[in-house]
DSSP file (Angstrom, degrees, kcal/mol; ACC not computed):
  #  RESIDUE AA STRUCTURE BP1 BP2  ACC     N-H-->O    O-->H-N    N-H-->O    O-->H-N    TCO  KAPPA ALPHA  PHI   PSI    X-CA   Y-CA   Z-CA
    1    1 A X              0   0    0      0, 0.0     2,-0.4     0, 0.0     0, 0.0   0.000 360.0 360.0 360.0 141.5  303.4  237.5   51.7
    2    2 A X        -     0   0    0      2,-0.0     2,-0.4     0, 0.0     0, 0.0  -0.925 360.0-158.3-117.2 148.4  306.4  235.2   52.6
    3    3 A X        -     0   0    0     -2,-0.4     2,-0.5     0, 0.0     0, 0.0  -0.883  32.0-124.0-127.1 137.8  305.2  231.6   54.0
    4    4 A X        -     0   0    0     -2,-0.4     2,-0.5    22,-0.0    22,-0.1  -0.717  25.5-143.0-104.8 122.2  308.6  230.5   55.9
    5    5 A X        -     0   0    0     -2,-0.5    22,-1.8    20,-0.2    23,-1.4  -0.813  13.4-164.9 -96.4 134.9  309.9  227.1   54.6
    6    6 A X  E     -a   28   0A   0     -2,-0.5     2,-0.7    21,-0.2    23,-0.3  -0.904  13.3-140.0-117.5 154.2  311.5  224.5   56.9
    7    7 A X  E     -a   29   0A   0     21,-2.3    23,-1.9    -2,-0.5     2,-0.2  -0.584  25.2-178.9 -94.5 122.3  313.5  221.5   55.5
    8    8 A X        +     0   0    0     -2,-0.7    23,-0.1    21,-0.2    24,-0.0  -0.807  27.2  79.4-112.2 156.0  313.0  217.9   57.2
    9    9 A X  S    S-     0   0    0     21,-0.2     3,-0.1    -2,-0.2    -1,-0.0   0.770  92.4 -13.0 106.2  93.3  314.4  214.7   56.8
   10   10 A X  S    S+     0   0    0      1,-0.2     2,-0.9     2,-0.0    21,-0.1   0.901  72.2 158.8  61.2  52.8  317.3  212.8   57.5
   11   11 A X        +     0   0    0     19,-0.2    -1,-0.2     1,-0.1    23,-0.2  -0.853   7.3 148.5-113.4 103.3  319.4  215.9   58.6
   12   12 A X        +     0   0    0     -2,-0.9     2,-0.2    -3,-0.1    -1,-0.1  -0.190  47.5  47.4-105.7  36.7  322.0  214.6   60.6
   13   13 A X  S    S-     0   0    0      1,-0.1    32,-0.1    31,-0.0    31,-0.0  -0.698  75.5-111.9-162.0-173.5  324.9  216.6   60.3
   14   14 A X  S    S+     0   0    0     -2,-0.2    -1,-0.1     2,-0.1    -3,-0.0  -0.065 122.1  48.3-117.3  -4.3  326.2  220.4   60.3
   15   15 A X  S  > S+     0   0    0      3,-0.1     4,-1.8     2,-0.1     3,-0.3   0.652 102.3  56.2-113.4 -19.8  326.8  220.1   57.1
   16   16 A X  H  > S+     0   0    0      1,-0.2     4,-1.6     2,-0.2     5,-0.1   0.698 105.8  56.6 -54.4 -31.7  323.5  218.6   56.0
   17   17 A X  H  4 S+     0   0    0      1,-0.2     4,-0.4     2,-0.2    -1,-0.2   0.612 109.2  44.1-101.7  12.7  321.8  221.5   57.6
   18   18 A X  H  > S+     0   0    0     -3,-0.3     4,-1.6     2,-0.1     5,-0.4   0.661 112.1  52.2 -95.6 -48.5  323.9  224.2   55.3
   19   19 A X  H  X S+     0   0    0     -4,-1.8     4,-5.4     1,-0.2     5,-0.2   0.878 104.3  53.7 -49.3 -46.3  323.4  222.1   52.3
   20   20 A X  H  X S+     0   0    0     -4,-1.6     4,-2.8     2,-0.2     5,-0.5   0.912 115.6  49.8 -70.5 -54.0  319.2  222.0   52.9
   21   21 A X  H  > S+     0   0    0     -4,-0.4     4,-2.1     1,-0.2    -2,-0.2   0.913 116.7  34.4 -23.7 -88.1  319.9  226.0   53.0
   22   22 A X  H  < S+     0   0    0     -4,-1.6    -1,-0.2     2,-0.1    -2,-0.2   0.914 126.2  42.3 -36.2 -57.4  321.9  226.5   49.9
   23   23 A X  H  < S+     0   0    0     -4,-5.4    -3,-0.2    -5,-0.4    -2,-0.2   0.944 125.6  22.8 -82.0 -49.9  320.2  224.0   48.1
   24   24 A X  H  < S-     0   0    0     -4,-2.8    -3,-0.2    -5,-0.2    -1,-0.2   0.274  91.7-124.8-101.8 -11.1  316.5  224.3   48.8
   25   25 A X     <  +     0   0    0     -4,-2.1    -4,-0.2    -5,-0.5   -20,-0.2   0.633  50.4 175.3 100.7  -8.5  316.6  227.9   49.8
   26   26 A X        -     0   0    0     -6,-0.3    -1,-0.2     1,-0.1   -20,-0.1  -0.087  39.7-139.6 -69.2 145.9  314.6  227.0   53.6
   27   27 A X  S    S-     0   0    0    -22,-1.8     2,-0.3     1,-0.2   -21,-0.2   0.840  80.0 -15.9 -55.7 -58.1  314.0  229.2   56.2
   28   28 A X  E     -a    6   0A   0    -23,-1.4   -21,-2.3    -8,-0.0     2,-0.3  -0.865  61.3-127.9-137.8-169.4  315.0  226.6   59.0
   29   29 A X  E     -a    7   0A   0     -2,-0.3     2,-0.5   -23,-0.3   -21,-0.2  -0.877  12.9-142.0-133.5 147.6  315.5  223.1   59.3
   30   30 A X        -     0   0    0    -23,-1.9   -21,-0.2    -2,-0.3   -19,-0.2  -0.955  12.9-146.6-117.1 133.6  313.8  220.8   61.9
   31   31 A X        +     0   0    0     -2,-0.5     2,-0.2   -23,-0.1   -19,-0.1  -0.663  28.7 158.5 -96.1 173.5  316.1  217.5   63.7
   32   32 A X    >   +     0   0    0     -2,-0.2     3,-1.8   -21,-0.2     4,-0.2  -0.358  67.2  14.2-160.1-118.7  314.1  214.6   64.4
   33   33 A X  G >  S+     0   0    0      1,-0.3     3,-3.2    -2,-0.2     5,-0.1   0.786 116.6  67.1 -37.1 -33.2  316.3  211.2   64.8
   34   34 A X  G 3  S+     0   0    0      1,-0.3    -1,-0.3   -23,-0.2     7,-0.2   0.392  90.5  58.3-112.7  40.7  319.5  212.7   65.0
   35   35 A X  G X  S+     0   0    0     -3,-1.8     2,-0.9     4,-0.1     3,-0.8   0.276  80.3 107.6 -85.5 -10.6  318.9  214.1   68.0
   36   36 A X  T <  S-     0   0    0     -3,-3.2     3,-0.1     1,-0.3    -3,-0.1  -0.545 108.6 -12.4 -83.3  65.0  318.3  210.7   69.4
   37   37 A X  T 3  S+     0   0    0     -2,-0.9    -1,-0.3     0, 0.0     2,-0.1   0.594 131.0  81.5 110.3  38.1  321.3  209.9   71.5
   38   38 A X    <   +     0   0    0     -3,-0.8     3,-0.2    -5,-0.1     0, 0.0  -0.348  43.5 156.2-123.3  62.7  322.9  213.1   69.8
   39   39 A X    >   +     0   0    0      1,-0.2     3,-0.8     2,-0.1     4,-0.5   0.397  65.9  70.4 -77.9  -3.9  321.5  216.0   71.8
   40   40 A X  T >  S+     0   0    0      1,-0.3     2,-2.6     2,-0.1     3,-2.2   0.929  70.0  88.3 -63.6 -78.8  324.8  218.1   70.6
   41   41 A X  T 3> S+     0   0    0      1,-0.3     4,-0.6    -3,-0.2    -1,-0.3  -0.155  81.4  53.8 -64.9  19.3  323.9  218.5   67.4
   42   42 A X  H <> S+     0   0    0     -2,-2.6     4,-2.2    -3,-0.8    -1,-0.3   0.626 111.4  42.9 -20.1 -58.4  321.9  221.6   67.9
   43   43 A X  H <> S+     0   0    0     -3,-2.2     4,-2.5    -4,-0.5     5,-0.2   0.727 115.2  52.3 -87.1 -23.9  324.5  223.3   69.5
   44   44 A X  H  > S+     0   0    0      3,-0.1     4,-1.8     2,-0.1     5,-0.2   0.969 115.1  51.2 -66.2 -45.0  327.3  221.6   66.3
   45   45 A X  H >X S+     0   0    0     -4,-0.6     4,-1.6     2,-0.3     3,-0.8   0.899 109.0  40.7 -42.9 -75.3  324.6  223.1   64.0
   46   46 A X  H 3X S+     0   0    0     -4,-2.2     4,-3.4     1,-0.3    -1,-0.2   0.899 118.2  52.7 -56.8 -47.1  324.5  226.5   65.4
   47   47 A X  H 3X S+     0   0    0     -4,-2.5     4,-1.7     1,-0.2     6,-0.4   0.852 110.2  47.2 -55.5 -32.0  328.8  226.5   65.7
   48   48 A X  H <X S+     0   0    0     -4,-1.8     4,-1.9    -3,-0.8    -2,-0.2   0.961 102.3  59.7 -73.6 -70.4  329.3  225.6   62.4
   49   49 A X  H  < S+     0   0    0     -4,-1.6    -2,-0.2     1,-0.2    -1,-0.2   0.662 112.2  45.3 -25.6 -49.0  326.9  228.1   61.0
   50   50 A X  H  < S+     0   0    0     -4,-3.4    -1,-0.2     3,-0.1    -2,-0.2   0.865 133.6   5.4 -55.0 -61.4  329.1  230.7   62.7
   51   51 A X  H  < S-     0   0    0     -4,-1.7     2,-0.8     2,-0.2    -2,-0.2   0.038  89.6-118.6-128.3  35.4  332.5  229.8   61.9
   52   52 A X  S  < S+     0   0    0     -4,-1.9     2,-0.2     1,-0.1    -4,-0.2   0.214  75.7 111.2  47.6  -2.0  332.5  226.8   59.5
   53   53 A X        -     0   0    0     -2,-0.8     2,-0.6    -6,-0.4    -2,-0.2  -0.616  63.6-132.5 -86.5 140.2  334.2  224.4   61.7
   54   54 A X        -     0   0    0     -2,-0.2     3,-0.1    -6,-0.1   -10,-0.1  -0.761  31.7-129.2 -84.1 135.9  332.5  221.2   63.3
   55   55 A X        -     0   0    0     -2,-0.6     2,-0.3   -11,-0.2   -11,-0.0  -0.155  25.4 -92.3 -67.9-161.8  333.4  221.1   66.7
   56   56 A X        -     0   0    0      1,-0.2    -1,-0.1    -3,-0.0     3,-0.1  -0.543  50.5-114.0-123.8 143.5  334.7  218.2   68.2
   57   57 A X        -     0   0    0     -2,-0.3     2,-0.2     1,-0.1    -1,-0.2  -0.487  48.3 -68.0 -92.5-176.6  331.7  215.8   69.9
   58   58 A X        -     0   0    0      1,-0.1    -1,-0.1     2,-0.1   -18,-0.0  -0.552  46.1-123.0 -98.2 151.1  331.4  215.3   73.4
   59   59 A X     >  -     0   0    0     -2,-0.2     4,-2.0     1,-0.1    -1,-0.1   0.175  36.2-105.6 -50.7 167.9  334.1  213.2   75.4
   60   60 A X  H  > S+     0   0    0      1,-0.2     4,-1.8     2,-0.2     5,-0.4   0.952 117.9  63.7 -82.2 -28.5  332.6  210.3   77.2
   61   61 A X  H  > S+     0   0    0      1,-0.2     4,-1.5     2,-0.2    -1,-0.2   0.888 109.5  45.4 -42.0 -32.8  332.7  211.6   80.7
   62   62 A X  H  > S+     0   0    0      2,-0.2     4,-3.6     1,-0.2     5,-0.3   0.987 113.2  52.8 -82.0 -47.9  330.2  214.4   79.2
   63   63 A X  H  X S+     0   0    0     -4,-2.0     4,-0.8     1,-0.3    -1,-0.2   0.848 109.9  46.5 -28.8 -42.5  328.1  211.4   77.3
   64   64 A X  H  X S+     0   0    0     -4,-1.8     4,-1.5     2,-0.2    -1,-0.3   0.792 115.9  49.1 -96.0 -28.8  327.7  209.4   80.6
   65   65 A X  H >X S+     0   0    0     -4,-1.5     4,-1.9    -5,-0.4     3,-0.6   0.982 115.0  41.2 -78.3 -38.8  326.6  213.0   82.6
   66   66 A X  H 3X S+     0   0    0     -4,-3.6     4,-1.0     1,-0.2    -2,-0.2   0.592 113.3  59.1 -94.6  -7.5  324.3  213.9   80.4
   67   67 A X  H 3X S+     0   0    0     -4,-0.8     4,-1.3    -5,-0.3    -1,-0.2   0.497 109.0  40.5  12.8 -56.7  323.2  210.1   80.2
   68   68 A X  H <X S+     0   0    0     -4,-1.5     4,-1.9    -3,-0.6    -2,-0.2   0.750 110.3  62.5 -98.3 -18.3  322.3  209.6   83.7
   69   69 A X  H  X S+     0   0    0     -4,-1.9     4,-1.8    -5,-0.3    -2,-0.2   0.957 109.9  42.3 -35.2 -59.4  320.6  213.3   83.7
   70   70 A X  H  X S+     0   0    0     -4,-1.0     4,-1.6     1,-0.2     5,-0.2   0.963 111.6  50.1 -66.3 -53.1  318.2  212.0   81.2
   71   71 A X  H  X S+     0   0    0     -4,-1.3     4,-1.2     2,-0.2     5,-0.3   0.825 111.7  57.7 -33.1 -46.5  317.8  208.8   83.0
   72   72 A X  H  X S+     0   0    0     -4,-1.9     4,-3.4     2,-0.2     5,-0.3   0.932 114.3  34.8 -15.9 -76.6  317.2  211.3   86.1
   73   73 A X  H  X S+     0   0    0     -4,-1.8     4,-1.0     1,-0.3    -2,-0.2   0.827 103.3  62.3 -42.2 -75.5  314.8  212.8   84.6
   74   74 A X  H  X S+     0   0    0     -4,-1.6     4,-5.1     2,-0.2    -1,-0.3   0.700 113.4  44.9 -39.3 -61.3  313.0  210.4   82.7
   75   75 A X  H  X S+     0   0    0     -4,-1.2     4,-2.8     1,-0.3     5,-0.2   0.828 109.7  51.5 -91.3 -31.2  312.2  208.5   86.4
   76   76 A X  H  X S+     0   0    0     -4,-3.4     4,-1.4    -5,-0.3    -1,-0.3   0.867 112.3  47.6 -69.5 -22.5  311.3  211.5   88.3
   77   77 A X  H >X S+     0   0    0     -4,-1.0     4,-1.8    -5,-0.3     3,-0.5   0.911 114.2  46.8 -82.1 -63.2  308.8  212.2   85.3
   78   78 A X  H 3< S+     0   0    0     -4,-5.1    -3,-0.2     1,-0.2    -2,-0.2   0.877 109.4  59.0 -44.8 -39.0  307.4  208.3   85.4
   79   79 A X  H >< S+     0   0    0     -4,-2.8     3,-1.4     1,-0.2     4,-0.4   0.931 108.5  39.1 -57.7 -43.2  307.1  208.7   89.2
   80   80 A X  H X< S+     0   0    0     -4,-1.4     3,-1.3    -3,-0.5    -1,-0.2   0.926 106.8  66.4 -74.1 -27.7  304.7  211.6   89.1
   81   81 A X  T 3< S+     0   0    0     -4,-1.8    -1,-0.2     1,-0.2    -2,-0.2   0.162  90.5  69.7 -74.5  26.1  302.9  209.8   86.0
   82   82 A X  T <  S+     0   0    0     -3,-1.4    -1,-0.2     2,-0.1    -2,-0.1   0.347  96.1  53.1 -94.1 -16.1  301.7  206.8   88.8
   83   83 A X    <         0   0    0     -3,-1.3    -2,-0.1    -4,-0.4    -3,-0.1   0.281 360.0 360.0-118.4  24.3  299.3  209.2   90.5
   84   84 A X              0   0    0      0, 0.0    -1,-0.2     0, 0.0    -3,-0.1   0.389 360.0 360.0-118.0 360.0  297.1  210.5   87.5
């Protein structure tokens, strides 16, 4: 029987989440904080993993769209949580 291990804990990086691999042998990895005004690093993770490079982060034009998206979002979700 295999029980799948995942490695937590202060993986902020594309290279943190090869190291947790190599080192400790995991099955996946879980983000928690440093997704928190990072949403890339998911997608640096997965590039890296592929071809070994970090990509380049996002410009600020992309920061500030994806910024008022979440803000978007975020108010259209509090407006519908006023009527429950």
């Amino acid at each position: 029987m295999h029980i799948p291990i995942f490695g937590n804990g202060d993986i902020d990086s594309p290279q943190k989440a090869i190291e947790y691999k190599n080192r400790y042998g995991v099955d996946g990895i879980m983000i928690g904080r440093a997704a928190i005004g990072n949403p890339w690093i998911f997608n640096e993770i997965k590039k890296y993993i592929r071809n070994g490079e970090v990509p380049d982060g996002p410009d600020i034009a992309e920061r500030v769209r994806v910024t008022k998206k979440h803000l978007d979002f975020s108010v259209r979700w509090k407006e519908t949580d006023l009527y429950f």
